[in-house]
Wavefront OBJ file of the C-alpha trace (Angstrom):
o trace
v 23.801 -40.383 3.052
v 20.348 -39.809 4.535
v 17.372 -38.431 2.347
v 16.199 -35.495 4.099
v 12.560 -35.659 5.244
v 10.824 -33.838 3.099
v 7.505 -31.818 3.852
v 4.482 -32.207 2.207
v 3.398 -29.406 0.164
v 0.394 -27.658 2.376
v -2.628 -25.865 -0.452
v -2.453 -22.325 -0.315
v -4.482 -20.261 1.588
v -7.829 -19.988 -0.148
v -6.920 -16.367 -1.214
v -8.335 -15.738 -5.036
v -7.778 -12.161 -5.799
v -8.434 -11.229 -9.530
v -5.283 -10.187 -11.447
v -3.126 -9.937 -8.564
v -0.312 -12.163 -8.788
v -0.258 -12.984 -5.023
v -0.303 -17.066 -4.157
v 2.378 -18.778 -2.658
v 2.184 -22.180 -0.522
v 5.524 -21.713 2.338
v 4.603 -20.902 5.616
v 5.387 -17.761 5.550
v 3.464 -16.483 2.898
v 0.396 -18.701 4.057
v 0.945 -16.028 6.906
v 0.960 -13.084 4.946
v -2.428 -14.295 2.802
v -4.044 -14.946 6.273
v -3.073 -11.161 7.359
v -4.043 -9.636 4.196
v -7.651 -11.318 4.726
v -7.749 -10.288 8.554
v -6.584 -6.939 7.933
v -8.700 -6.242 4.664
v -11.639 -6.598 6.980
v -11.123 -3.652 9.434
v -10.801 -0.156 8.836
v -7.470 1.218 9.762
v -4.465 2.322 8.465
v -1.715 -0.193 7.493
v 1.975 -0.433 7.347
v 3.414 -2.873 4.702
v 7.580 -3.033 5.447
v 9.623 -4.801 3.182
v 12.548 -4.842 0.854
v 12.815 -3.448 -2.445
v 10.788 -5.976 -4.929
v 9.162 -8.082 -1.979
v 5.505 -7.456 -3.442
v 4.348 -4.696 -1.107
v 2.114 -2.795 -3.505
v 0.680 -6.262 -4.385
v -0.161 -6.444 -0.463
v -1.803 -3.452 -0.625
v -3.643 -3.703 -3.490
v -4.889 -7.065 -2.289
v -5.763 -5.513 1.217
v -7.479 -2.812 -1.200
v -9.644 -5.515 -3.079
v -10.645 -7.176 -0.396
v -11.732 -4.601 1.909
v -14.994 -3.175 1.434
v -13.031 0.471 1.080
v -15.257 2.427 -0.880
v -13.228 4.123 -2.981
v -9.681 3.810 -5.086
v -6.427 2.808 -5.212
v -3.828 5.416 -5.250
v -0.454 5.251 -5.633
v 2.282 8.257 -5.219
v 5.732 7.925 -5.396
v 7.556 10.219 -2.617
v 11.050 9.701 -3.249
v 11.464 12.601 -4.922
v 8.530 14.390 -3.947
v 9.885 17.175 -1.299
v 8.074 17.691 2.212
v 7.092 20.964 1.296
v 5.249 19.668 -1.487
v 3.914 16.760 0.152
v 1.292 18.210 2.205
v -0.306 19.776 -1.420
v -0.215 16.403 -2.804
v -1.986 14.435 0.341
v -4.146 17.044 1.180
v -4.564 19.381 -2.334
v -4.624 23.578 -1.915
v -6.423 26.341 -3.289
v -5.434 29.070 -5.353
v -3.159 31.679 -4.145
v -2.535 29.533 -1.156
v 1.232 29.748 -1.778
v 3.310 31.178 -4.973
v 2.946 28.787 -7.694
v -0.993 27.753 -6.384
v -2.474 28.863 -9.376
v -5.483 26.888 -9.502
v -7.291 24.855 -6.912
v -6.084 21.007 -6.668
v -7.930 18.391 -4.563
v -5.692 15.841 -2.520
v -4.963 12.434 -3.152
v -7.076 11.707 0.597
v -10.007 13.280 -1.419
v -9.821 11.752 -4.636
v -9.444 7.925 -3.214
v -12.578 9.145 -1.581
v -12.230 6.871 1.163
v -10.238 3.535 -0.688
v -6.683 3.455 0.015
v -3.529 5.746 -0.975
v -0.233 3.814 -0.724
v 2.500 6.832 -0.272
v 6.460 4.791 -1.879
v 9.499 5.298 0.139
v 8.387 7.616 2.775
v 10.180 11.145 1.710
v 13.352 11.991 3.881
v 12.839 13.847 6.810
v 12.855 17.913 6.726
v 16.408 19.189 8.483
v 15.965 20.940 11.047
v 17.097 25.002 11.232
l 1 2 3 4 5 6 7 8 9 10 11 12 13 14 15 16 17 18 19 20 21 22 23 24 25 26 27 28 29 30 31 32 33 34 35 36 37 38 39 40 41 42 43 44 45 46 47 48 49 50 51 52 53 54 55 56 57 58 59 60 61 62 63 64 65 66 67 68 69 70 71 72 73 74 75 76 77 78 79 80 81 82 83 84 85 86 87 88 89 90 91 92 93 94 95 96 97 98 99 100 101 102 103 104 105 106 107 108 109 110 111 112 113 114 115 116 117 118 119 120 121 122 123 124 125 126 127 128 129
């Protein structure tokens, strides 16, 4: 039986990101360290796809820290958050503005004050009437 050839182990991308627990030496995450340093140096939104568990919020953060974003991290979890109720989270209300509005509440696009929200499982779409 043959030996299989094996690869030498290439070093990691030179990616040090302080308590982020993001290294890795495959190809393919050499590929996703060189993306989170190309994309952490442009302004624009960002999609981050992946399975449950797969590190996404680690992307992001590490897109986060390396950026020169201004201002903070957020995090919300949509799952359960309804649509209705969505646009009062992203975007806050004032009082009165609907039933239970009884005082005013800034948005989570104001309070990362222009750093980086990261919005979990995307809520399920509003049926139709």
């Amino acid at each position: 039986m043959e030996n299989p050839t094996v690869e030498p182990i290439e070093p990691a991308v030179d990616l040090v990101i302080p308590d982020l627990p993001l290294i890795g030496a495959s190809r393919p995450m050499r590929r996703v360290l060189e993306q989170v340093r190309r994309v952490a140096r442009i302004r624009s939104t960002v999609l981050i796809r992946g399975e449950s568990g797969t590190g996404k919020e680690v992307v992001a953060r590490a897109i986060h820290s390396l950026s020169e974003a201004p201002g903070r991290f957020i995090t919300v979890d949509c799952t359960n958050l309804p649509a209705s109720l969505m646009e009062s989270e992203l975007f806050g209300h004032e009082r009165g503005a609907f039933t239970d509005a009884r005082t005013q509440k800034t948005g989570l696009l104001q309070t990362a004050d222009g750093g980086t929200v990261l919005a979990h499982k995307e809520p399920a779409p509003a049926a139709a009437m």
